[in-house]
C-alpha positions as CSV (number, residue, x, y, z in Angstrom):
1,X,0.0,0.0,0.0
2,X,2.9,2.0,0.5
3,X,4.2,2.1,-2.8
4,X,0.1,2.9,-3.9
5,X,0.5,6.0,-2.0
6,X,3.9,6.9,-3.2
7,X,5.0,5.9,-6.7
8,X,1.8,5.0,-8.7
9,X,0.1,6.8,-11.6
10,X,-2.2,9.8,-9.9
11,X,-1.2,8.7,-6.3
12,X,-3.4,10.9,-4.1
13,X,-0.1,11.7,-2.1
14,X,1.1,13.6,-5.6
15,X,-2.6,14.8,-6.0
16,X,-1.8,16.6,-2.5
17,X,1.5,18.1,-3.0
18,X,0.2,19.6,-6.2
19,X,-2.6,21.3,-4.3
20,X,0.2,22.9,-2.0
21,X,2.0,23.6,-4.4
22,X,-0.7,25.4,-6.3
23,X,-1.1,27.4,-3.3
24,X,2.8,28.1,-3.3
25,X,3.3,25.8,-0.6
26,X,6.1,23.4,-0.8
27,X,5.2,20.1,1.4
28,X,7.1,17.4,2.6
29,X,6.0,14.6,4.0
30,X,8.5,12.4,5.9
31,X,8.0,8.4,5.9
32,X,7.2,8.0,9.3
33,X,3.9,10.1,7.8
34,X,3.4,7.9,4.9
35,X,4.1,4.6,7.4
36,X,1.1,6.1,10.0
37,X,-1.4,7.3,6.5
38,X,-0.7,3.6,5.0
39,X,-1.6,1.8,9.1
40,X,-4.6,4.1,9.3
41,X,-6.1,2.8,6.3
42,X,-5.0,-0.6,7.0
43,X,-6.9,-0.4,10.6
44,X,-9.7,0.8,8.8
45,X,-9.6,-2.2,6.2
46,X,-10.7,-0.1,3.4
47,X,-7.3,-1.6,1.4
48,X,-5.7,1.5,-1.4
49,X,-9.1,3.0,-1.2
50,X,-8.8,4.4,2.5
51,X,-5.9,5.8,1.9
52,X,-7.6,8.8,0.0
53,X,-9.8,8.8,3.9
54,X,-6.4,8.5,5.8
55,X,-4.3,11.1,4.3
56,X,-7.3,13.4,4.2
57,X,-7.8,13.1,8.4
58,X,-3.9,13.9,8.5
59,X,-3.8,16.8,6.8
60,X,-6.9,18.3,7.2
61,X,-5.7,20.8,9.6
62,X,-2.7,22.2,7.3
63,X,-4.7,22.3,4.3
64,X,-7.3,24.7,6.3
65,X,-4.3,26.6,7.5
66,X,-3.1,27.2,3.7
């Protein structure tokens, strides 16, 4: 799920630091991030598909503040 989130096609990970970036924000997000996104959506059993949910509920809060 990990590399779902990172290297595929349209990853919603890339579809988040484009937003930033369209908002002349540069974001990094370090691996222990991508590690807790990819168990959130794993405790959730929603398999690739809850990992659009997870990374949502973890950056909620710095997408508002942009």
């Amino acid at each position: 799920m990990k590399k779902v989130l990172t290297d595929s096609k349209g990853s919603v990970l890339h579809s988040v630091k484009e937003w930033f970036k369209s908002e002349g924000i540069e974001i990094k997000i370090e691996d222990s991030a991508i590690n807790a996104i990819v168990s959130k959506a794993i405790l959730k059993n929603l398999g690739a598909r809850g990992l659009q949910n997870a990374l949502d509920e973890c950056i909620l809060n710095a997408q508002f503040e942009a």
